[in-house]
C-alpha positions in Angstrom: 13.8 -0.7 57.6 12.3 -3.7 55.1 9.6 -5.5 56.3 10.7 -9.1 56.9 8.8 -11.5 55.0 7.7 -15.0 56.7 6.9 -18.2 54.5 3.3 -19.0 56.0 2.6 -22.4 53.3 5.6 -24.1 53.0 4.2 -26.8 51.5 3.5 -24.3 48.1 7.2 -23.0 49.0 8.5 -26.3 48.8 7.0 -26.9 45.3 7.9 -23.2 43.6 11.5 -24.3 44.7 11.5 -27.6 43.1 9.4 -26.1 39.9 12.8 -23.8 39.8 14.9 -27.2 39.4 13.0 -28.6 36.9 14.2 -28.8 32.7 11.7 -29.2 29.7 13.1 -29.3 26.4 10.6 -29.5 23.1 12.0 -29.9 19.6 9.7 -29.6 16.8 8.7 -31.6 13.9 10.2 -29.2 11.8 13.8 -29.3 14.0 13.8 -32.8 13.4 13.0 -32.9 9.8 15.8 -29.8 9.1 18.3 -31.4 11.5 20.0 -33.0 8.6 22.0 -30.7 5.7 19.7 -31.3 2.6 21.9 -28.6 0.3 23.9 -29.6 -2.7 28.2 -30.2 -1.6 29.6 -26.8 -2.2 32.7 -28.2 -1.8 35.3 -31.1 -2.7 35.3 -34.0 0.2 33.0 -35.3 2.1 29.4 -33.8 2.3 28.1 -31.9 5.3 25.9 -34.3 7.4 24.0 -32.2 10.2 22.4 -28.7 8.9 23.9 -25.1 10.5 20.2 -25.8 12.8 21.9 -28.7 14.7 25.1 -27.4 15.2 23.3 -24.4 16.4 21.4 -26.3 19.1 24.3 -28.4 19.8 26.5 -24.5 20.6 23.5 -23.1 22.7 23.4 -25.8 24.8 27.3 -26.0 25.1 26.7 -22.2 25.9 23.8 -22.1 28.1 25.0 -25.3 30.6 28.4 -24.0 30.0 30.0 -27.4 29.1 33.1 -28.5 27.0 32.6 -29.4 23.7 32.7 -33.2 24.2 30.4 -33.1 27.1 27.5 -30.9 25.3 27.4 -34.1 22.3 27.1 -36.6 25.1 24.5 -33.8 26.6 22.3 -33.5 23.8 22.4 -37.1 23.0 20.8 -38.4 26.8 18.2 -35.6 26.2 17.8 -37.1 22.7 17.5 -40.5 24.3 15.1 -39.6 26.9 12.8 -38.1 24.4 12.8 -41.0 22.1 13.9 -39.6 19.5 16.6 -41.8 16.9 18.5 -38.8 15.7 22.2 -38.5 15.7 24.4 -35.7 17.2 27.0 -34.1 15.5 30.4 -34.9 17.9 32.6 -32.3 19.1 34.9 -31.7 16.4 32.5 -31.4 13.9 30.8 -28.9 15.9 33.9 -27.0 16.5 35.0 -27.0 12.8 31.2 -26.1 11.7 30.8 -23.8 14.0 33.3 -21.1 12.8 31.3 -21.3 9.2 27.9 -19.8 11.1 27.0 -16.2 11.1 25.7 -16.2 15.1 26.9 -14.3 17.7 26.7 -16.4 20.9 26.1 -14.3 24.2 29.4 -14.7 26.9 27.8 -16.4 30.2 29.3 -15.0 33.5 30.3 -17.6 35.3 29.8 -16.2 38.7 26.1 -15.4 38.5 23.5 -18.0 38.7 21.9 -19.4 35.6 18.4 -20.3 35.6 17.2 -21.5 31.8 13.6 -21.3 30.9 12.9 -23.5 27.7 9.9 -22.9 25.8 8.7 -22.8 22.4 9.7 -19.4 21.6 13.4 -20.1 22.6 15.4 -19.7 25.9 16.2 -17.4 28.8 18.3 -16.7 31.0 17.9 -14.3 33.9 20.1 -12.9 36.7 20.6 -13.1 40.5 18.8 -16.0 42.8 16.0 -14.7 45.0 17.8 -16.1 48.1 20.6 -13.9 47.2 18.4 -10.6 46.7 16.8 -11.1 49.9 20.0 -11.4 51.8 21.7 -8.7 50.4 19.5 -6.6 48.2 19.7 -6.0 44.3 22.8 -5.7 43.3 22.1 -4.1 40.0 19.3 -4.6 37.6 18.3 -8.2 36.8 18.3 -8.6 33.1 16.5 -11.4 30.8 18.5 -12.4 27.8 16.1 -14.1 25.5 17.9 -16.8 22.5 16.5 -18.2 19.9 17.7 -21.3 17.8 16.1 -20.1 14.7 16.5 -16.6 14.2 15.9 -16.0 9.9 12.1 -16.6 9.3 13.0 -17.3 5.4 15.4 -20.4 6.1 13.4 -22.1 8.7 
């Protein structure tokens, strides 16, 4: 039989649970200054305005938060906002016509697992079943840590 395990310092329980809630995004100097396409036109029309780097960030959060494509712009512009930073965000249908151009593989979210995002400067993770859900039922199968990254090709930035 498991030994049952009793919270003793709830007050230090009470802040591990609302650390687990909290969000922290950082965006280099470098993201900022690439977040604009800087290449020559390649093509007739109008010329690309965002870089494949803010489309990019613009999919993962789309994929990570698991949002429409309307709803991830207005998403990354409030975080934008927050941070004070005066950048644009590419909308939804640019995103949607850039993004079939890029050569990234995207990871497929199950929907009926808990998310919990870690944001830091190496890139993001995501990892499996909620403790409260473990300790009710046991493991279900092994937890797993996917780790992204928003730039992946040292040579391109």
């Amino acid at each position: 039989m498991k030994q049952q395990y009793r919270i003793r310092n709830w007050p230090e329980y009470n802040a591990v649970l609302r650390q687990r809630g909290s969000l922290t995004f950082w965006m280099s100097e470098e993201a900022e200054d690439q977040w604009f396409h800087s290449e020559p036109a390649e093509q007739l029309g109008a010329p690309k305005l965002y870089s494949d780097l803010a489309i990019l960030s613009v999919l993962t959060v789309k994929n990570v938060f698991d949002l429409a494509g309307r709803q991830a712009s207005g998403f990354v512009a409030c975080v934008f906002e927050l941070m004070g930073l005066e950048l644009p965000v590419p909308d939804h249908s640019t995103v949607s016509w850039r993004m079939s151009n890029l050569e990234v593989s995207l990871p497929i979210v199950d929907r009926a697992q808990a998310r919990h995002v870690v944001i830091d400067s190496t890139g993001i993770k995501l990892y499996g079943e909620g403790e409260w859900k473990v300790r009710q039922h046991g493991v279900s199968k092994r937890r797993t840590w996917i780790k992204l990254h928003l730039a992946v090709d040292e040579s391109t930035g």
